[in-house]
N, CA, C and O of each residue as an XYZ file, in Angstrom:
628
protein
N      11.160    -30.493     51.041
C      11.475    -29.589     49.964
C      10.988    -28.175     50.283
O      11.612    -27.237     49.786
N      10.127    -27.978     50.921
C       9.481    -26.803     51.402
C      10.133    -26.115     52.214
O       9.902    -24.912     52.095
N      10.918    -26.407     53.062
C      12.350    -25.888     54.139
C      13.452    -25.730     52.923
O      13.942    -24.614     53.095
N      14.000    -26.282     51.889
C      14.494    -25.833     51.220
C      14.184    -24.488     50.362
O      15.208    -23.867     50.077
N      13.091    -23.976     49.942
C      12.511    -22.888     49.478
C      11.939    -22.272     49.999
O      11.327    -21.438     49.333
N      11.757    -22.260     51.461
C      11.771    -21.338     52.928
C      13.022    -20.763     53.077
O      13.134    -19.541     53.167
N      14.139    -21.637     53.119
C      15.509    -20.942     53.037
C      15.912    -20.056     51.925
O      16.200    -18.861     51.983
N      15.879    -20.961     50.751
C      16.261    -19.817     49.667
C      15.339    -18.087     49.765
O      15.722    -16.918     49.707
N      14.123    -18.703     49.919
C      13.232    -17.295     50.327
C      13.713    -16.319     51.476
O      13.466    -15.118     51.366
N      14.314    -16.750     52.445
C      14.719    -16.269     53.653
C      15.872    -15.727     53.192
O      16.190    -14.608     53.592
N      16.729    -16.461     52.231
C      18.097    -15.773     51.394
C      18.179    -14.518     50.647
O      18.947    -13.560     50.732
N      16.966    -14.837     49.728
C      16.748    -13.705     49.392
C      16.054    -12.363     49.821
O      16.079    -11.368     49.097
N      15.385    -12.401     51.137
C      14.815    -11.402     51.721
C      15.972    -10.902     52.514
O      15.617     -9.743     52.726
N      16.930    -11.020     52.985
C      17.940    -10.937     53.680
C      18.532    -10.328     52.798
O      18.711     -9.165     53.161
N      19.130    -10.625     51.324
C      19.566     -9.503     50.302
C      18.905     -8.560     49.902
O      19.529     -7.558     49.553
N      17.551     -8.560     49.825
C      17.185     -7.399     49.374
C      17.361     -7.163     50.651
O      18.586     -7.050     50.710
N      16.824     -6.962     52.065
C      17.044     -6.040     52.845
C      17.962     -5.698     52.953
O      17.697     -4.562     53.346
N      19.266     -5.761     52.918
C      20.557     -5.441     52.383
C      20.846     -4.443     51.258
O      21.831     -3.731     51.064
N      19.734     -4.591     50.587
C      19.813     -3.879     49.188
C      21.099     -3.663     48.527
O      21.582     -2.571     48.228
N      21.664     -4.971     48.306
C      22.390     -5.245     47.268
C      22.351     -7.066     47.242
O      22.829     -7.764     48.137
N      21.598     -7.638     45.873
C      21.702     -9.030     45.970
C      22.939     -9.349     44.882
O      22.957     -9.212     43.659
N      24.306     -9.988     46.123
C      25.503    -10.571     45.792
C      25.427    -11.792     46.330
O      24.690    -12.029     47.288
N      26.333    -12.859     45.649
C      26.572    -13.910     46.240
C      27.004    -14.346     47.557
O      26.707    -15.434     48.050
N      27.812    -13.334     48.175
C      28.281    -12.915     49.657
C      27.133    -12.502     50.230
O      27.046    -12.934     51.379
N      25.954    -11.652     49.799
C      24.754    -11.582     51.122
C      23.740    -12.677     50.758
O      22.852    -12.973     51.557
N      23.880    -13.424     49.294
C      22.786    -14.668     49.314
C      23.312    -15.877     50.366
O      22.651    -16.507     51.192
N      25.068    -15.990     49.955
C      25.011    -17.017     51.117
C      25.050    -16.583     52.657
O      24.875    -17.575     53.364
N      25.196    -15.615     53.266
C      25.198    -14.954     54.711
C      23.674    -15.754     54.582
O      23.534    -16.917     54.957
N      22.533    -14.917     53.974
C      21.043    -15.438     54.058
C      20.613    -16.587     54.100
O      19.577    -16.867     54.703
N      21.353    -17.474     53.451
C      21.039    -18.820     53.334
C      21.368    -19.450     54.339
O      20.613    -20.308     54.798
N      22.700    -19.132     54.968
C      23.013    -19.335     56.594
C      22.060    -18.694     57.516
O      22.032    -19.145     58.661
N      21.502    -18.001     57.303
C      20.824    -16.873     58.583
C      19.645    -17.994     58.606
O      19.388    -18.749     59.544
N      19.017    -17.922     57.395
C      18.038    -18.372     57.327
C      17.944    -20.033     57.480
O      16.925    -20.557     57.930
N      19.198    -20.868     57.029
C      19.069    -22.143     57.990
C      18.910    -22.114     59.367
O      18.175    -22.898     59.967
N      19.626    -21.165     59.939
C      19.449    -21.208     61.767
C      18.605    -20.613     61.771
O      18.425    -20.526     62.986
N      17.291    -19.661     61.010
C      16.130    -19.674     61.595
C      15.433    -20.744     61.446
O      14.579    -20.834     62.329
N      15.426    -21.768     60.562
C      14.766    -23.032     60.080
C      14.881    -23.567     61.513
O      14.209    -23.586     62.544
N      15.941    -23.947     61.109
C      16.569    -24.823     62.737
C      16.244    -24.656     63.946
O      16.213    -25.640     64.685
N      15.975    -23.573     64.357
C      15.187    -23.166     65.896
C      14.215    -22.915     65.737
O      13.597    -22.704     66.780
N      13.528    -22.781     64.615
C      11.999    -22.937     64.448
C      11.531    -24.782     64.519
O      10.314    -24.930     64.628
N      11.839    -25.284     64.500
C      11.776    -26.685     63.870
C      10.826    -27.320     64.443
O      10.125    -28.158     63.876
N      10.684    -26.840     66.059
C       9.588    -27.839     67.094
C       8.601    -27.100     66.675
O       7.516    -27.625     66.927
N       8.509    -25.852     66.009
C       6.894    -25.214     65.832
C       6.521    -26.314     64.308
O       5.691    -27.177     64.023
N       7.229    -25.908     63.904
C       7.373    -26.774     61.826
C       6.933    -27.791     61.893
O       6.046    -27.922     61.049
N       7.168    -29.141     62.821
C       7.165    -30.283     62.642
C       8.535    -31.205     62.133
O       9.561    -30.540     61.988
N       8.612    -32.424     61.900
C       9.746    -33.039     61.775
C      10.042    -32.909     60.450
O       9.082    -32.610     59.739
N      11.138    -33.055     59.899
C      11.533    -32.926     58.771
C      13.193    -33.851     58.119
O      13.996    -33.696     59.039
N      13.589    -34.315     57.467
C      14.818    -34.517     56.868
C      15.840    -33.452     56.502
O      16.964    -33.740     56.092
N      15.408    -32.228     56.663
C      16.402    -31.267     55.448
C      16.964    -31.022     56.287
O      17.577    -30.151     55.670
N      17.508    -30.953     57.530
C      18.897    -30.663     58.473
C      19.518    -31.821     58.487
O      20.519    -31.871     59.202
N      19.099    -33.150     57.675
C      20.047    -34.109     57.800
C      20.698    -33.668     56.452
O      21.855    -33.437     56.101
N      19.278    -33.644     55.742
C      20.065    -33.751     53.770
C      20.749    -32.812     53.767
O      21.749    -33.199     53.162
N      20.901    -31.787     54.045
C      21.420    -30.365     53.472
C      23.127    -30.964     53.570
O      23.996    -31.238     52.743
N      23.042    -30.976     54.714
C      25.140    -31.530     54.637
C      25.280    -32.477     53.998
O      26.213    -32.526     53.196
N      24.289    -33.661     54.167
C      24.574    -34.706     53.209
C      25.192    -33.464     50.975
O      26.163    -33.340     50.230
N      23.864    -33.030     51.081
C      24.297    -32.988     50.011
C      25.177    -31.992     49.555
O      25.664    -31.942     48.425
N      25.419    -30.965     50.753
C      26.598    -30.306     50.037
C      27.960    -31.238     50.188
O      28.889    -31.041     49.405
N      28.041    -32.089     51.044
C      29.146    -32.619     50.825
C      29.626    -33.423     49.642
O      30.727    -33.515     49.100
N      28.260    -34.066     49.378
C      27.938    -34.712     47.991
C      28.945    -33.805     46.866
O      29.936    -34.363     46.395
N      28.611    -32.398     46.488
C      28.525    -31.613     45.750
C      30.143    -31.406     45.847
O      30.891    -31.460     44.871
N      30.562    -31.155     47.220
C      32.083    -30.424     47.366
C      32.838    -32.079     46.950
O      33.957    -31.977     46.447
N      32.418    -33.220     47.090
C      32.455    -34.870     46.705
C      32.681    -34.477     44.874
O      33.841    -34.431     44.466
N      31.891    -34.298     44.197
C      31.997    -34.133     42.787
C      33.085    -33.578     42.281
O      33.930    -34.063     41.529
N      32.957    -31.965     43.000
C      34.042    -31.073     42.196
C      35.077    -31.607     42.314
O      35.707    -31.781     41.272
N      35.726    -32.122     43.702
C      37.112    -32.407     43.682
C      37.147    -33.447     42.443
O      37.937    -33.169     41.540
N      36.426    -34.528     42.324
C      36.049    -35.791     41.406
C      36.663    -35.541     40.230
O      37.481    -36.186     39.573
N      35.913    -34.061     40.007
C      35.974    -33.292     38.676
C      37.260    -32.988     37.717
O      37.649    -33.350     36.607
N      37.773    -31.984     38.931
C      39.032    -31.158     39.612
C      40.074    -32.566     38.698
O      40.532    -32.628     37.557
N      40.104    -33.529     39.892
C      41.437    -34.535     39.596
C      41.417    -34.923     38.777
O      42.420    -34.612     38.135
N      40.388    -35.919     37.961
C      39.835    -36.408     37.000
C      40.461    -35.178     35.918
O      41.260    -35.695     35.137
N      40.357    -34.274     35.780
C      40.400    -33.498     34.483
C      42.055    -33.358     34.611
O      42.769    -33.417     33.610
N      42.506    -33.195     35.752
C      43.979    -32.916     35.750
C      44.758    -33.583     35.336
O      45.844    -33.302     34.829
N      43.743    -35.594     35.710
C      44.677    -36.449     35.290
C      44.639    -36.901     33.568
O      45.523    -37.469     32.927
N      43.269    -36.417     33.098
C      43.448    -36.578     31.846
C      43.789    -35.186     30.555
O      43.644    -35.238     29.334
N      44.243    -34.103     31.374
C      44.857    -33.178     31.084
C      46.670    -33.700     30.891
O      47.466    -33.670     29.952
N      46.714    -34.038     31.960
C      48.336    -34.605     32.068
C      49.011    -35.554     31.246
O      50.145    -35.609     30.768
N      47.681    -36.523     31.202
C      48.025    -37.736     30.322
C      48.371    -37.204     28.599
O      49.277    -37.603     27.868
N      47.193    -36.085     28.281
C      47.428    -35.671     26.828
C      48.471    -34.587     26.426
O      48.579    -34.157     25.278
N      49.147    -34.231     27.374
C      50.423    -33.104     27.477
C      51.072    -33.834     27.573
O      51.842    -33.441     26.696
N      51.691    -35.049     28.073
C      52.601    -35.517     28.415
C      53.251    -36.597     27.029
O      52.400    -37.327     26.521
N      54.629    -36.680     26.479
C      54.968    -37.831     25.907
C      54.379    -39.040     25.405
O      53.665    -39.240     24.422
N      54.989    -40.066     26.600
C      53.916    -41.530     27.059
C      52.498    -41.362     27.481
O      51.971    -40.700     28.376
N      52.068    -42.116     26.620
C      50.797    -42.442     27.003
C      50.975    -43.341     28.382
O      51.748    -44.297     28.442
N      49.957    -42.793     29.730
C      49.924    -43.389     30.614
C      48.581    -44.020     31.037
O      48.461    -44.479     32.173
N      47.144    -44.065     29.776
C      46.010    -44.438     29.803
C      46.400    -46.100     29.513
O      47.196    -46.601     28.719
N      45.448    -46.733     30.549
C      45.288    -48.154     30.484
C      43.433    -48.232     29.833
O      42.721    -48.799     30.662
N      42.930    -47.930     29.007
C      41.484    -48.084     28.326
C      41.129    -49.783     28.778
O      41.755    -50.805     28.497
N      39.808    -49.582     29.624
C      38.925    -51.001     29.572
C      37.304    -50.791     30.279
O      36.879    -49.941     31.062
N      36.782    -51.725     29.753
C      35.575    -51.945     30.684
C      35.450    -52.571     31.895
O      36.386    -53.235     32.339
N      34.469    -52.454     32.460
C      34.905    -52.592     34.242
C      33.201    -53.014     34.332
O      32.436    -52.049     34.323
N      32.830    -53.839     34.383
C      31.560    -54.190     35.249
C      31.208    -53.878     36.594
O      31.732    -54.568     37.469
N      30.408    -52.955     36.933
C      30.431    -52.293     38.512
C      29.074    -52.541     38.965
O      28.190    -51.789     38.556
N      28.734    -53.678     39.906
C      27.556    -54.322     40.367
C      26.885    -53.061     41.282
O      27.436    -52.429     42.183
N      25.438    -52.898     40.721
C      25.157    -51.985     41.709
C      24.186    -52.120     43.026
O      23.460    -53.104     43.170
N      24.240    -50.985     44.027
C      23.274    -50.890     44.944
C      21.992    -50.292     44.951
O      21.044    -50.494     45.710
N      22.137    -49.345     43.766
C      20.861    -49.008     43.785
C      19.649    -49.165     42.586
O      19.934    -49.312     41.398
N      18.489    -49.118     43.015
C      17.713    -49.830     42.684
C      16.860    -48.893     41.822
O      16.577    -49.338     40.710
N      16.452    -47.812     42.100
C      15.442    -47.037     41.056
C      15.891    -46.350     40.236
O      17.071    -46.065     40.029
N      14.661    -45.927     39.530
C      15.740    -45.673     37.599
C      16.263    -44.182     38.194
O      17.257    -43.704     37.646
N      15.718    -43.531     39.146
C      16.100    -41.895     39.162
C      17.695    -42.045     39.706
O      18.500    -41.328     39.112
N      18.326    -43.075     40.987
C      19.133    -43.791     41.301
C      20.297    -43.967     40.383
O      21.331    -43.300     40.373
N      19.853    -45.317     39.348
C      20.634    -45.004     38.746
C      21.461    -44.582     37.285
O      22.597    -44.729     36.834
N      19.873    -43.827     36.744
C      20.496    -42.908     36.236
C      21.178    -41.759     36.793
O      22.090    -41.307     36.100
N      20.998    -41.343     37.597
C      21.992    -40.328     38.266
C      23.474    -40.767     38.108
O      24.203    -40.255     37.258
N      23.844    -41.633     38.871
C      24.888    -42.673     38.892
C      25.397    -42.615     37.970
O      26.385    -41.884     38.040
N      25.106    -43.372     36.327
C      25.496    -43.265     35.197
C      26.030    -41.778     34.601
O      27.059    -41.532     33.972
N      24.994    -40.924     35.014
C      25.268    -39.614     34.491
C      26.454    -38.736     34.719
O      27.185    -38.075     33.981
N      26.346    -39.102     36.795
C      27.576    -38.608     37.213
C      29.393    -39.095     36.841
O      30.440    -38.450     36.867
N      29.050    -40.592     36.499
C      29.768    -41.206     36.290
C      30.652    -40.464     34.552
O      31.802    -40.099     34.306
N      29.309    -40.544     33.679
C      29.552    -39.604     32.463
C      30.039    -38.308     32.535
O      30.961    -37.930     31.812
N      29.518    -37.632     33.311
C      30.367    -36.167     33.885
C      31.671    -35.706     33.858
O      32.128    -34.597     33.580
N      32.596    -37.551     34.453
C      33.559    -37.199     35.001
C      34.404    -37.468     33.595
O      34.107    -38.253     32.695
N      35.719    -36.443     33.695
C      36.537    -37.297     32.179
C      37.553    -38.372     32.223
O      38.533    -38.436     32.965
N      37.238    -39.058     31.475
C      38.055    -40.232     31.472
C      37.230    -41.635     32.051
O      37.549    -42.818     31.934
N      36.231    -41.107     32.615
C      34.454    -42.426     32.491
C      33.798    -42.304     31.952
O      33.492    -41.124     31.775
N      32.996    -43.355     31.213
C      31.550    -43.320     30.404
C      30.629    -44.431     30.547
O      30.685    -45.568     30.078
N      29.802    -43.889     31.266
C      28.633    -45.378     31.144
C      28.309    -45.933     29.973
O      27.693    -45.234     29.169
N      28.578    -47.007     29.703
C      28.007    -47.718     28.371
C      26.762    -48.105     28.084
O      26.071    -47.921     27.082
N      26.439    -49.000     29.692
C      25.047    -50.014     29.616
C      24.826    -50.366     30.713
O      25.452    -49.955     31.690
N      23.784    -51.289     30.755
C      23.111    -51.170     32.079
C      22.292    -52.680     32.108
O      21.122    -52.690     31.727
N      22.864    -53.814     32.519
C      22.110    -55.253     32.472
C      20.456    -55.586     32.239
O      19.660    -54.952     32.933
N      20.059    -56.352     31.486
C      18.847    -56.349     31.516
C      18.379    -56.520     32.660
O      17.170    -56.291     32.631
N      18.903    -56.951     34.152
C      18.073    -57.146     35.080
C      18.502    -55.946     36.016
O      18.072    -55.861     37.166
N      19.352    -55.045     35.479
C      19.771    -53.709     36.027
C      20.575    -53.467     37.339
O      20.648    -52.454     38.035
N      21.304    -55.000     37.508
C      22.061    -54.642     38.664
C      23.492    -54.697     37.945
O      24.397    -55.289     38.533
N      23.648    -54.322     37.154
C      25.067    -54.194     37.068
C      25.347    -53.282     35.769
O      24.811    -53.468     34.677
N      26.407    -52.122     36.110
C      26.561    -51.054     35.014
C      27.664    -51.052     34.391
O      28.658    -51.076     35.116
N      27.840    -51.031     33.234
C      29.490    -51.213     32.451
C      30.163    -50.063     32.233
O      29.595    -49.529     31.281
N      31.143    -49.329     32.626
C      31.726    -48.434     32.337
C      33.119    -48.609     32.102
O      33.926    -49.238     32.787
N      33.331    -47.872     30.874
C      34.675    -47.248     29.816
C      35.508    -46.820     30.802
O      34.681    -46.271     31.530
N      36.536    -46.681     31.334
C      37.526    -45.825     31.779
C      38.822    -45.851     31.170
O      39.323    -46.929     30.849
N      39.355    -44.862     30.998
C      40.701    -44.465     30.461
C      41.914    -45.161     31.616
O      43.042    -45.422     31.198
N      41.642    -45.342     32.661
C      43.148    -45.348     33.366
C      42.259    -46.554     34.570
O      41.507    -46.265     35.501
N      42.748    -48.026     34.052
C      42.497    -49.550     34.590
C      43.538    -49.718     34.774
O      44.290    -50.139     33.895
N      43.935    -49.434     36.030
C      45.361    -50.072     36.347
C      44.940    -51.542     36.991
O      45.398    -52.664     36.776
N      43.667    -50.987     38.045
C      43.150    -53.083     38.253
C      41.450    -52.643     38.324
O      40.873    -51.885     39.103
N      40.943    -53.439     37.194
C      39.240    -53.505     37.272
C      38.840    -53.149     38.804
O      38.033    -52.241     39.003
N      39.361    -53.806     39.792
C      39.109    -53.768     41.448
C      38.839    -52.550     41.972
O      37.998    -52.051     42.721
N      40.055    -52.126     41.197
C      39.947    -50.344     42.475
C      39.415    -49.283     41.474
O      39.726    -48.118     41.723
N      38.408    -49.605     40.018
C      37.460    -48.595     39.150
C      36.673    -49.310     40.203
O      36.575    -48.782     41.311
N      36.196    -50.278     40.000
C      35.066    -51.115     40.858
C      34.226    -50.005     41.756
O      33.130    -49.475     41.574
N      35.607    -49.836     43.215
C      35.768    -49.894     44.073
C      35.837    -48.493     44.430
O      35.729    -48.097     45.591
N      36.085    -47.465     43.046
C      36.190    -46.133     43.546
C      35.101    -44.866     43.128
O      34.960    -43.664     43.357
N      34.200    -46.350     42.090
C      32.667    -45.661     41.627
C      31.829    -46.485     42.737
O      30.831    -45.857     43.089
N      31.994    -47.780     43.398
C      31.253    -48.144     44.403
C      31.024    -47.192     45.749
O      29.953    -46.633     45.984
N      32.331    -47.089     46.685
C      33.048    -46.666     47.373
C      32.618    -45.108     47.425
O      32.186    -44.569     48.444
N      32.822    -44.374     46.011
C      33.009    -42.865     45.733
C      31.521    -42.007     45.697
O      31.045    -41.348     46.622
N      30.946    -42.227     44.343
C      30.190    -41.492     44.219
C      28.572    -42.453     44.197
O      27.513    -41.825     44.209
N      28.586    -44.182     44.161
C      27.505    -44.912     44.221
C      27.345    -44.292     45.958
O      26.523    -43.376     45.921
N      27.762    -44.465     47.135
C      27.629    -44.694     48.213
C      27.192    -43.440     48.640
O      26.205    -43.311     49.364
N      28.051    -42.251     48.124
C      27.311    -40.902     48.382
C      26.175    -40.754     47.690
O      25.389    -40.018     48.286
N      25.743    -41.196     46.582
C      24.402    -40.989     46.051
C      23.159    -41.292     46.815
O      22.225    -40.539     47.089
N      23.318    -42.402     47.067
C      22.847    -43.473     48.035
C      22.334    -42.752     48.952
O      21.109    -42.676     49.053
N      23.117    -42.128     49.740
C      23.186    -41.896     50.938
C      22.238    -40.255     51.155
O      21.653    -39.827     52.149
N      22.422    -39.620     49.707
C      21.675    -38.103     49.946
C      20.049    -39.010     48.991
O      18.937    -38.504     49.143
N      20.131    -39.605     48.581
C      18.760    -39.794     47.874
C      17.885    -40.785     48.882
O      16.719    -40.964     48.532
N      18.246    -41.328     49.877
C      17.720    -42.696     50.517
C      17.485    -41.687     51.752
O      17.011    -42.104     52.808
């Protein structure tokens, strides 16, 4: 976490020396200042944050699109004539194990429109979620397993 707020610090010294702080010289800085992280690294010691950092922006650029479609498709559905929502619950067994885990999970899941976490098993491996558009329980399953459980996973582990 400390290479993370080495960078942002390095971001912002890079704008003010610039003397103008815009979003265009915070991110130049935030780049400058990862590749000073990065070739500093054998003085620093070992660290995770050149793995996490892509992990989690991809995570992030992972959401919006999530977001993006998700809203388009339940934008479309309520402009349109026919109703093309199939409404059900979907039991989605999970992988992860701690409450920060998966509440995240749930939350992100809540984020998106047209999902809602309901509940969460008393022995907590398995989460129930609402979705608007069940064409087969399998592929909600399979596209909160698959989608955003596996990327979570993957930047928090």
């Amino acid at each position: 976490m400390i290479y993370f707020f080495s960078n942002i610090f390095l971001a912002l010294v890079w704008a003010l020396a610039g003397g103008q702080i815009s979003l265009s010289n915070l991110g130049i800085g935030f780049l400058l200042g990862y590749a000073v992280l990065w070739f500093s690294k054998p003085l620093l010691g070992p660290t995770g944050y050149f793995r996490r950092l892509p992990v989690a922006l991809r995570f992030v650029v992972f959401f919006f699109w999530q977001l993006v479609l998700s809203n388009l498709r339940v934008a479309y559905d309520v402009i349109t004539p026919p109703l093309y929502m199939r409404p059900g619950i979907v039991a989605v067994p999970l992988d992860a194990k701690t409450d920060q885990e998966i509440t995240l999970l749930a939350n992100l899941i809540t984020l998106t429109p047209g999902t809602l976490s309901l509940n969460l098993s008393e022995d907590r491996s398995t989460l129930y979620v609402h979705a608007m558009f069940v064409d087969s329980p399998d592929s909600v399953r399979d596209s909160i397993k698959n989608g955003f459980e596996r990327r979570l996973l993957e930047l928090m582990r």
